[in-house]
PLY file of the C-alpha trace (Angstrom):
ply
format ascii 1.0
element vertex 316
property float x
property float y
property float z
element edge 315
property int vertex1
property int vertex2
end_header
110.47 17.63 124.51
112.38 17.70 121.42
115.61 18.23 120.46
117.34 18.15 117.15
120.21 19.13 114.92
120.77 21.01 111.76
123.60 19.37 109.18
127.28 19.95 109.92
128.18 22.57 107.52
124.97 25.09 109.26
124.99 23.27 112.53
122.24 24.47 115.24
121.06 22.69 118.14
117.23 22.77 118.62
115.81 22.09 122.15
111.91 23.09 122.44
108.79 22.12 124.20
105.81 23.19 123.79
106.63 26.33 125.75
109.51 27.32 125.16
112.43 27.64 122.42
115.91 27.17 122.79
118.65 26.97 120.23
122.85 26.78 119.98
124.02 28.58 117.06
126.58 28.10 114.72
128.80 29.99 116.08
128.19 29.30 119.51
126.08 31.91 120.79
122.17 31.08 121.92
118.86 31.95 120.85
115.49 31.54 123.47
112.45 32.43 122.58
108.58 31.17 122.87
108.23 28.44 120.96
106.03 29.64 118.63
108.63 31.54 117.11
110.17 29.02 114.01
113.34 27.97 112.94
113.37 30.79 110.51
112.41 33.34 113.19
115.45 32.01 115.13
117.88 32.78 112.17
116.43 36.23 111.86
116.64 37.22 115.03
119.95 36.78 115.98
121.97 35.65 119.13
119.77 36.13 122.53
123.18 34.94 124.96
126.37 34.95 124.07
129.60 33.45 126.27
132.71 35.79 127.49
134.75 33.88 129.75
137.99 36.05 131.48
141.30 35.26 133.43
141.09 35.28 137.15
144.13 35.02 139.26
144.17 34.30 142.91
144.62 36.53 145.55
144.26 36.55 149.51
141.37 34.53 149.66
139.37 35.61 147.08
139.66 35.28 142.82
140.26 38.91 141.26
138.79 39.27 137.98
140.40 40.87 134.78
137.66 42.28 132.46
140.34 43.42 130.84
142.10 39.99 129.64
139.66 37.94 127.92
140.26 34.04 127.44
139.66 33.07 123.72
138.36 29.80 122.58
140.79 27.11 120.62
137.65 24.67 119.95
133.89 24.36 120.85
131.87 21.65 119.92
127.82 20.54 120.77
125.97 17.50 121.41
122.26 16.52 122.33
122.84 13.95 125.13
119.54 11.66 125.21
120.13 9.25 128.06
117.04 10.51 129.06
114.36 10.34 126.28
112.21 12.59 128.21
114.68 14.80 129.56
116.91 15.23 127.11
119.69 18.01 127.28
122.47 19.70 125.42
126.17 19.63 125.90
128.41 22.20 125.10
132.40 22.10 124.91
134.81 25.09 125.21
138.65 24.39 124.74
139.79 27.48 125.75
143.42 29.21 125.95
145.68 27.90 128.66
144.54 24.75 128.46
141.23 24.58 130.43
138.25 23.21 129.68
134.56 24.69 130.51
131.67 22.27 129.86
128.08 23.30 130.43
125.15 21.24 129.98
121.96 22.62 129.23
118.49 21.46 130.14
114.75 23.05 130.15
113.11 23.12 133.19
109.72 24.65 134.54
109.67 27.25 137.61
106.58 27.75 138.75
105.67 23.81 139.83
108.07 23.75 142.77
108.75 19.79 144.04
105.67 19.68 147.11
102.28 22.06 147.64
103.73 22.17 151.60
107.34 23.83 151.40
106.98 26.10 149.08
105.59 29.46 150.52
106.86 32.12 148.55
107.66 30.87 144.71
110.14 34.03 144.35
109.54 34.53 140.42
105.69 33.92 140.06
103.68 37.29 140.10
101.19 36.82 142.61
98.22 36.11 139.99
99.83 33.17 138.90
98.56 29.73 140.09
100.34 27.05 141.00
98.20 25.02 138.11
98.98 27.80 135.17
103.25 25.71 134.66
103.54 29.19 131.95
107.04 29.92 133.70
109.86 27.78 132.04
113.63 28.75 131.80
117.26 27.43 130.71
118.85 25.90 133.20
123.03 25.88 132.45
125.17 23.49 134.42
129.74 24.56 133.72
132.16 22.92 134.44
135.74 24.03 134.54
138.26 21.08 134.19
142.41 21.49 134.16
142.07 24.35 136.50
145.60 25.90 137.25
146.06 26.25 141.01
146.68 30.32 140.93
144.84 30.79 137.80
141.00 30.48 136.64
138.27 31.72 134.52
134.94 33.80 135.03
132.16 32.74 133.28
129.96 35.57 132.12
126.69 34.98 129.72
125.69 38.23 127.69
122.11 38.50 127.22
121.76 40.39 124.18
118.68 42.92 123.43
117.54 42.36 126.74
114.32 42.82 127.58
113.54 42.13 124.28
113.09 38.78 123.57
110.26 37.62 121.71
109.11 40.70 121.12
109.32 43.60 118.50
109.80 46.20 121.07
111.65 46.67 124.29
110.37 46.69 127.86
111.28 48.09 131.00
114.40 46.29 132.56
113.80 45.87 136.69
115.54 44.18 139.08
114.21 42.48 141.67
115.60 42.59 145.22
114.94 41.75 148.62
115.64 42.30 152.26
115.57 40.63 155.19
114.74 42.10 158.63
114.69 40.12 161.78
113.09 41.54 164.95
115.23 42.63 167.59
113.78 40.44 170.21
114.00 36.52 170.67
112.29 34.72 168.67
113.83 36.89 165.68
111.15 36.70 163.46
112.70 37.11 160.06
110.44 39.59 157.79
111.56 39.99 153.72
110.57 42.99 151.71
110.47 42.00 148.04
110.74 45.61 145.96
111.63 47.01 142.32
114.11 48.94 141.15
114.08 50.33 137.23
117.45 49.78 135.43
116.01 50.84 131.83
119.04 53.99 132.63
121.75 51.78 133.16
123.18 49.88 135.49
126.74 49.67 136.67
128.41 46.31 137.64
127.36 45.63 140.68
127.44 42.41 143.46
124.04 40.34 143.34
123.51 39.56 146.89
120.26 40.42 147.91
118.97 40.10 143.95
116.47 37.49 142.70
116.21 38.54 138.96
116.54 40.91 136.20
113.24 40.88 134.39
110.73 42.82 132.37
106.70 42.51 133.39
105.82 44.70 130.32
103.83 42.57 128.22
100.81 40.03 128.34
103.17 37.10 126.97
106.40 35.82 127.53
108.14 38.25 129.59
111.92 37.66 129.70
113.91 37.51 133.34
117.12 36.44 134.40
117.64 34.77 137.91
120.75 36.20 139.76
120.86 34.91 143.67
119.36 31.23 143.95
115.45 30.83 144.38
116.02 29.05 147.71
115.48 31.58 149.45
114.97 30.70 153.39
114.76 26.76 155.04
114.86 25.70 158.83
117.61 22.85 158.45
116.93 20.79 155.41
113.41 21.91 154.80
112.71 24.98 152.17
110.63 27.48 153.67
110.53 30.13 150.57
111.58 29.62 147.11
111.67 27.25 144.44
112.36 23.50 144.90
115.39 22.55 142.93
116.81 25.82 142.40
119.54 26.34 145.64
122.55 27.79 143.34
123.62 30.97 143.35
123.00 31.85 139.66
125.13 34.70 139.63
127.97 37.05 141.41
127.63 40.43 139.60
125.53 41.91 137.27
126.03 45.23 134.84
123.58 46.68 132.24
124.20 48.93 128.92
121.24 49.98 127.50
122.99 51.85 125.06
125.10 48.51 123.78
122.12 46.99 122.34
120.18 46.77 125.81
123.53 43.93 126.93
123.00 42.01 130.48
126.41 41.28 131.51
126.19 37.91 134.44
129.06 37.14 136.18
128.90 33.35 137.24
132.14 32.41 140.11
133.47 29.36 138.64
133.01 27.66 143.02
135.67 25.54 144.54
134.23 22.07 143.10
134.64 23.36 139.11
130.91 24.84 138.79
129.08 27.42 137.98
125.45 28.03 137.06
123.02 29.89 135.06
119.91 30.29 134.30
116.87 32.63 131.92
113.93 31.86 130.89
109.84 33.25 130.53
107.11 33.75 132.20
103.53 34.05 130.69
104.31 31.44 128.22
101.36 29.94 126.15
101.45 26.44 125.03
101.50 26.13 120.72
98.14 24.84 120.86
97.14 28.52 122.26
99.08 30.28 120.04
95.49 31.81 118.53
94.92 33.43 122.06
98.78 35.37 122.30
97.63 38.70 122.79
99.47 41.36 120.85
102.73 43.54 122.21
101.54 46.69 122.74
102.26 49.66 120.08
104.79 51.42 122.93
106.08 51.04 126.35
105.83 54.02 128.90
109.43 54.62 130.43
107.62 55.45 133.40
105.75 52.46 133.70
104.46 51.56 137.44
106.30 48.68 138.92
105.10 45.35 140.55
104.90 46.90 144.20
106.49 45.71 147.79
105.61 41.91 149.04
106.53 41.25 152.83
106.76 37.22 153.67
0 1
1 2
2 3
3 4
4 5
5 6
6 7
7 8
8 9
9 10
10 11
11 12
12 13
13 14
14 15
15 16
16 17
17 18
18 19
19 20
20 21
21 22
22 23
23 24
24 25
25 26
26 27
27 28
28 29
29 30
30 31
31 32
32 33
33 34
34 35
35 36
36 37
37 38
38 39
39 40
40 41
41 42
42 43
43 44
44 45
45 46
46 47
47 48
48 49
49 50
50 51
51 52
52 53
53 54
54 55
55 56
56 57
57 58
58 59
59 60
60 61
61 62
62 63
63 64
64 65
65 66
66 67
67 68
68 69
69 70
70 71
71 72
72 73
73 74
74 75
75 76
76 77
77 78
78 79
79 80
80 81
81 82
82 83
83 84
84 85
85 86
86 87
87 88
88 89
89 90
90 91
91 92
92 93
93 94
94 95
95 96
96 97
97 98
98 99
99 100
100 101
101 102
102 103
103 104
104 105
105 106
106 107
107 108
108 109
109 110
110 111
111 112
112 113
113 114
114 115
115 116
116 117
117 118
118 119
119 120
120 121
121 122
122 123
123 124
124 125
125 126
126 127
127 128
128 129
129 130
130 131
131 132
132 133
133 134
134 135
135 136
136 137
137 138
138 139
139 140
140 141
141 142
142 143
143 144
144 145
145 146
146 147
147 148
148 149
149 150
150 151
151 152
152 153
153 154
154 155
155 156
156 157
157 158
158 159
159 160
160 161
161 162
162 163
163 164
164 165
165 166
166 167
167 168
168 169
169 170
170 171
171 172
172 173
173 174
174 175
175 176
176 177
177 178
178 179
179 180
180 181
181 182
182 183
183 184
184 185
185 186
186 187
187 188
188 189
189 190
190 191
191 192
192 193
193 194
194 195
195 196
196 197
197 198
198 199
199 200
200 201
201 202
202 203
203 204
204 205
205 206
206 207
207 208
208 209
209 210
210 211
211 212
212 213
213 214
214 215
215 216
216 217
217 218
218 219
219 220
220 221
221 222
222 223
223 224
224 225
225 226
226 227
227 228
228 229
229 230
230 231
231 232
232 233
233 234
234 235
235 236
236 237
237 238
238 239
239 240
240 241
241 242
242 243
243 244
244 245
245 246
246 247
247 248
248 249
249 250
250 251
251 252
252 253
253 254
254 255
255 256
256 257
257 258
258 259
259 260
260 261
261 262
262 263
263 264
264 265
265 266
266 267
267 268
268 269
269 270
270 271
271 272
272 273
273 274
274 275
275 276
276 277
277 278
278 279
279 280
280 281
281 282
282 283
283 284
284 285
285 286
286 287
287 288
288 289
289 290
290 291
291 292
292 293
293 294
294 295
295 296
296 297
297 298
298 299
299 300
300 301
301 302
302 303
303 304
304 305
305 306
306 307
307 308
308 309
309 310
310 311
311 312
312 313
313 314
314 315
């Protein structure tokens, strides 16, 4: 794992492995991208996420959300924080209007290895070819903080994920979400069943709550295909022990999710600042290749039917 920084005066944060790519711009804003793609690339390509945060005031028991009143920044600073030589991670500082603070650490982490071979049944964002041994899933994991929180007043979090879909790549593929349901038989012992299923988004998609939705994601190409995780990958446990999902990865990622295709292919994710000050995020790839197999990336292809079939239904 590396992790380095560019002088002052063109600052950017670079945190790679030899999967994946992730960098803090100089203006704040993020890139991600395989990590085959160079410094150079990075530059060219433009932001990947971008930050939005907005004012929240209290109601009856629930936070109402102004998407209307945006919160500006008054100061942002970055630091690598290497306490951890082999984990290192990146710190991020907003000041931000009002006098709050949001701090979100950022660290890369792999998906598909879960903790134990035992407790994990159902690894929620592996496609069902992948093996447990194949470690080509590897995201972003973003930890916020919210500090000098006014009793009444708050802030939503929301990362932008810019030419969704996109990522890597020199064309666009088809934006899904995936979902799932639980049914439970009607007779004791209530056997839980869950349908996974896809829905296409590539249209549009209105903001809407995330309950009930693992991930936005594309499956259109051989290598690194981008996703988004909305509800938490811990997905179903009997007391302490996980049952389905992914070890690690209990947090609700998300609260609501909107997509405009037509403003650049945008991912807006809402992230509830909870009760305790946090929030948090995380995006990433699948399908990754390791830079010593960079000679074996397969090509994108020349287009992308709109029509394209889609992964199927999964009962566990």
């Amino acid at each position: 794992m590396k992790a380095a920084s560019q002088p002052a005066s063109r600052t950017v944060s670079v945190f790679k492995n030899d999967y994946i790519g992730f960098y803090i711009r100089p203006d704040g804003n993020m890139t991600r991208v395989p990590s085959q793609k160079t410094l150079d690339d990075v530059k060219n390509t433009g932001a990947t996420e971008a930050h939005a945060f907005y004012r929240q005031t209290f109601g009856i028991d629930v936070w109402h959300t102004d998407l209307n009143s945006p919160v500006g920044v008054t100061g942002r600073s970055q630091k690598i924080v290497n306490t951890d030589p082999d984990n290192p991670k990146l710190r991020q500082v907003f000041a931000l209007s009002g006098g709050s603070t949001i701090t979100i650490v950022y660290s890369l982490v792999r998906l598909d290895k879960g903790e134990t071979d035992t407790t994990t049944s159902w690894n929620i964002i592996e496609k069902e070819t992948d093996t447990p041994a194949s470690y080509k899933t590897w995201g972003v994991l973003a930890s916020a903080t919210l500090t000098n929180r006014n009793q009444d007043l708050s802030v939503l979090r929301m990362t932008r994920h810019l030419n969704f879909g996109a990522a890597g790549h020199n064309l666009k593929g088809n934006v899904r979400l995936n979902r799932y349901l639980d049914i439970y038989a009607s007779t004791y012992p209530y056997t839980r069943t869950t349908e996974y299923f896809t829905t296409s988004i590539s249209t549009g998609l209105s903001r809407t709550d995330t309950n009930e939705i693992s991930e936005a994601y594309t499956d259109s190409f051989s290598y690194a295909n981008p996703f988004v995780a909305m509800n938490g990958y811990w997905h179903a446990s009997i007391g302490d022990e996980m049952i389905a999902g992914i070890h690690g990865h209990s947090h609700n990622y998300s609260d609501k999710v909107a997509y405009y295709p037509e403003s650049g292919s945008r991912l807006d994710v809402e992230h509830e600042i909870s009760g305790k000050g946090e929030a948090f995020a995380l995006w990433g790839f699948r399908d990754l290749f390791a830079v010593a197999d960079s000679d074996n990336i397969p090509l994108d292809p020349i287009s992308i039917p709109q029509n394209a079939s889609c992964v199927g239904i999964v009962s566990n």
